[in-house]
C-alpha positions as a Markdown table, in Angstrom:
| # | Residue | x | y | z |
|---|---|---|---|---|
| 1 | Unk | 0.0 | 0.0 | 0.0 |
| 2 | Unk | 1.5 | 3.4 | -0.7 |
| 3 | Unk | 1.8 | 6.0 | 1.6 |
| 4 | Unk | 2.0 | 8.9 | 0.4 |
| 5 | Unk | -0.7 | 10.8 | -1.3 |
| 6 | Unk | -1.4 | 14.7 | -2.2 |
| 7 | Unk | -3.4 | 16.6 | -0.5 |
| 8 | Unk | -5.2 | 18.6 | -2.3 |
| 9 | Unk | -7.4 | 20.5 | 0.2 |
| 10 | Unk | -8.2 | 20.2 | 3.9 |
| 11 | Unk | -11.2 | 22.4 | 5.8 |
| 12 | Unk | -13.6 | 22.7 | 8.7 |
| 13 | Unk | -17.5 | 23.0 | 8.2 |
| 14 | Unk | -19.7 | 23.5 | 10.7 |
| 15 | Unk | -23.2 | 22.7 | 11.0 |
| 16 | Unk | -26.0 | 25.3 | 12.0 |
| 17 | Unk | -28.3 | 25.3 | 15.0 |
| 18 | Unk | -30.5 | 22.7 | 16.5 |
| 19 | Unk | -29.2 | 18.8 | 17.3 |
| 20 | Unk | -25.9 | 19.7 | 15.1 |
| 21 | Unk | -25.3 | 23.2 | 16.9 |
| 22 | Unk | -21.5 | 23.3 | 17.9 |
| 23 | Unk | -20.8 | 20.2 | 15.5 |
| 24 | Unk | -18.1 | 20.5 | 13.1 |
| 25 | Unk | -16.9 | 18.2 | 10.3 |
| 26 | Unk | -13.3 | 18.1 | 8.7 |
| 27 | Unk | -13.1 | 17.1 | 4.8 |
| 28 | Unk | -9.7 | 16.3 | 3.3 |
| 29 | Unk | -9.8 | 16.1 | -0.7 |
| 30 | Unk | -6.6 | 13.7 | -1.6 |
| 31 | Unk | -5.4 | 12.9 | -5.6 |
| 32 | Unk | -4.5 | 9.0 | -5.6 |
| 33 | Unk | -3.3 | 7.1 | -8.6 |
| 34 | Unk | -5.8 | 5.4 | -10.0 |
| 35 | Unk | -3.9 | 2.1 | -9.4 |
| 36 | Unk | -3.5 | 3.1 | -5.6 |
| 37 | Unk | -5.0 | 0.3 | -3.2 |
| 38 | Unk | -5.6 | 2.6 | 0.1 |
| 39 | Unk | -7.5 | 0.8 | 2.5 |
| 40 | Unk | -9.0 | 2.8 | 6.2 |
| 41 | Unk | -11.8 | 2.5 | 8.3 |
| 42 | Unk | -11.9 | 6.0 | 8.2 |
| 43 | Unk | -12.5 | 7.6 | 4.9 |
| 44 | Unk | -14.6 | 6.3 | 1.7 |
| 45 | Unk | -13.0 | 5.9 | -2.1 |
| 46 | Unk | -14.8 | 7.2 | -4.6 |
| 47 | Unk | -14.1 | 7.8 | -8.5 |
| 48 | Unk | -15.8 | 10.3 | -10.0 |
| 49 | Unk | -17.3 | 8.5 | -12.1 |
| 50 | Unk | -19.1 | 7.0 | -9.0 |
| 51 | Unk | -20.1 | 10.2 | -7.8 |
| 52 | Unk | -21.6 | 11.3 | -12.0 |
| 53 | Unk | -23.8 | 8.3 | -11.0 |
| 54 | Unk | -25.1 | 9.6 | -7.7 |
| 55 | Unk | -26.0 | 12.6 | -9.1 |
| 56 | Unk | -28.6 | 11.2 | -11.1 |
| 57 | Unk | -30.1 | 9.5 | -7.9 |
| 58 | Unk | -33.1 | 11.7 | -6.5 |
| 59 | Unk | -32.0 | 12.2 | -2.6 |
| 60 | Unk | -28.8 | 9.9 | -2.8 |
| 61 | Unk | -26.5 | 12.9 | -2.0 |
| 62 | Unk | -25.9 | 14.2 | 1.6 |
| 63 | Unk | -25.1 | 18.0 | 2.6 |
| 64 | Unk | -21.4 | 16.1 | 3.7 |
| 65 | Unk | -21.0 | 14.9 | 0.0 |
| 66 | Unk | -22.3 | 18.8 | -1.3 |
| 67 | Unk | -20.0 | 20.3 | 0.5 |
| 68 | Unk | -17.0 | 18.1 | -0.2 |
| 69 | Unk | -18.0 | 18.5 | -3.9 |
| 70 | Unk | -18.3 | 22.2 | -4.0 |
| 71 | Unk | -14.5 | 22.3 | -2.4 |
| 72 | Unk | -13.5 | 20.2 | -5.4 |
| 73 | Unk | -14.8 | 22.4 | -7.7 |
| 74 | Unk | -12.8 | 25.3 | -6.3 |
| 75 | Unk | -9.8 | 23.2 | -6.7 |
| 76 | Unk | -7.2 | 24.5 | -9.5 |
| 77 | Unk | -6.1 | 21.6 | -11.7 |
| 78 | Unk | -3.2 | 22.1 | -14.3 |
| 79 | Unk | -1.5 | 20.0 | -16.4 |
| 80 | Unk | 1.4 | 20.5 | -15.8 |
């Protein structure tokens, strides 16, 4: 299993009022190799080919997901 992997961007969100009042969620947005095996009881894998898919679902994404994919679209890719 490698370890080492980019990150590409890391942030806080917090939730507002009522039973999620003070509770805040961290995010990390890492670039893998596509061949990369990385395996943790912590974190889910997805392609983005997955997530094309779940956007077609009615209700299948979660405000976590929304969020996570609004930072990746603020991410800057080049080619270089």
């Amino acid at each position: 299993m490698p370890s080492v992997t980019t990150s590409l961007l890391r942030f806080a969100n917090s939730e507002e009022g009522g039973r999620f009042d003070q509770c805040i969620s961290e995010y990390e947005i890492l670039w893998a190799e596509a061949n990369d095996v990385l395996e943790s009881p912590f974190h889910r894998w997805v392609s983005l080919s997955q997530i094309s898919g779940w956007l077609k679902k009615t209700n299948f994404i979660t405000n976590e997901l929304r969020s996570t994919l609004s930072a990746l679209l603020a991410i800057e890719f080049s080619d270089a």
